[in-house]
C-alpha positions as CSV (number, residue, x, y, z in Angstrom):
1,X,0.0,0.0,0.0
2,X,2.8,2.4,1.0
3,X,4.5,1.9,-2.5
4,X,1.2,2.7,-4.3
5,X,0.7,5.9,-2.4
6,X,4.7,6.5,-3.1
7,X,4.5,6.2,-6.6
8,X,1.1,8.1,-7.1
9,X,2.9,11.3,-4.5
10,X,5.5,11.6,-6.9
11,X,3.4,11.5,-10.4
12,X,5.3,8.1,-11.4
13,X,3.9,6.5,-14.9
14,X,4.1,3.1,-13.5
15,X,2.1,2.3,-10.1
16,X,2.4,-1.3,-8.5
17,X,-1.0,-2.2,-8.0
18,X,-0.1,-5.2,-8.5
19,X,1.9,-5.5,-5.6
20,X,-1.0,-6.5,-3.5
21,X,-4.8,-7.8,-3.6
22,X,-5.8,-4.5,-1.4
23,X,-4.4,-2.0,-3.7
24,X,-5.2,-4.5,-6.8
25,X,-9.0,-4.3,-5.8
26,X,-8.7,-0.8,-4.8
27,X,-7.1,0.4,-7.9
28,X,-10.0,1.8,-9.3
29,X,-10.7,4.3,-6.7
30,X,-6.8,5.0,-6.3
31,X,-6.6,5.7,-10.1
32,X,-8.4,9.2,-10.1
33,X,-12.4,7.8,-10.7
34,X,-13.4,8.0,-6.8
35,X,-13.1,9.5,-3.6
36,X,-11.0,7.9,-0.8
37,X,-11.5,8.4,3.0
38,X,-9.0,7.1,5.4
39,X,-9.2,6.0,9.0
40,X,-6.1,6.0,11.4
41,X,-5.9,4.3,14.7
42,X,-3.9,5.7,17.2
43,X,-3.4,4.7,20.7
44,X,-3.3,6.8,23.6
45,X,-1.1,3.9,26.0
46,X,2.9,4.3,26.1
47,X,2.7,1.0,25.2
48,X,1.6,1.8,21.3
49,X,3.4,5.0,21.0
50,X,5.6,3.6,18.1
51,X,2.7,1.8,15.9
52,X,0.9,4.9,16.9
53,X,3.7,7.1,15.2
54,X,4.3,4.7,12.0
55,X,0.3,4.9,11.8
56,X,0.8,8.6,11.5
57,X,3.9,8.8,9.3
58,X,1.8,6.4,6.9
59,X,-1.2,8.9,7.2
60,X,0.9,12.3,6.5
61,X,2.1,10.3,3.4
62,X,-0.8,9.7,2.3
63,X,-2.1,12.9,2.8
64,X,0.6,14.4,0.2
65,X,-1.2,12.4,-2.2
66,X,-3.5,13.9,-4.9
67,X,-5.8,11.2,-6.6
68,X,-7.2,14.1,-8.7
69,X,-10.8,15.4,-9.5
70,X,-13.6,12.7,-8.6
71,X,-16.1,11.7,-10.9
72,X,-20.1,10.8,-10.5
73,X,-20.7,7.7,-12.2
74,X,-24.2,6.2,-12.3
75,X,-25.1,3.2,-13.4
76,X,-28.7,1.9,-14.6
77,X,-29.8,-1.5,-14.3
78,X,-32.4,-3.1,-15.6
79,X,-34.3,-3.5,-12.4
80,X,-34.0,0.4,-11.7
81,X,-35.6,0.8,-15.6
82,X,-38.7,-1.5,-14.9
83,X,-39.5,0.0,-11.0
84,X,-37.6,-2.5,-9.2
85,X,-38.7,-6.0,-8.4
86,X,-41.5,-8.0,-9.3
């Protein structure tokens, strides 16, 4: 995941989505068409405090990142064309 948000911070023409089944399912929202939201856990214990920094390091990174405008895309299926179900 980190590499995918690496190479799409620095503009690269060749992202690894590859590199993974989470960023090979997510590639269509990472590539520009959608909106992406991201949650970071952080813990408040002493115990935590250096998953809780990598956490944010990861975040700020990712935060750098521009996916580029997002687009509405609706699609019509045959059951929204006849009313729904029967």
């Amino acid at each position: 995941l980190a590499d995918v948000f690496t190479a799409i911070g620095q503009r690269a023409s060749f992202v690894p989505f590859r590199n993974s089944k989470l960023t090979y399912l997510l590639q269509p929202a990472l590539s520009g068409s959608g909106k992406m939201c991201m949650f970071v856990n952080v813990s408040p214990t002493e115990a935590s405090v250096q998953e809780t920094l990598c956490s944010l390091r990861f975040a700020t990174k990712v935060n750098k990142c521009e996916l580029g405008k997002a687009m509405r895309t609706v699609e019509t299926t045959a059951s929204c064309k006849t009313g729904g179900a029967t």
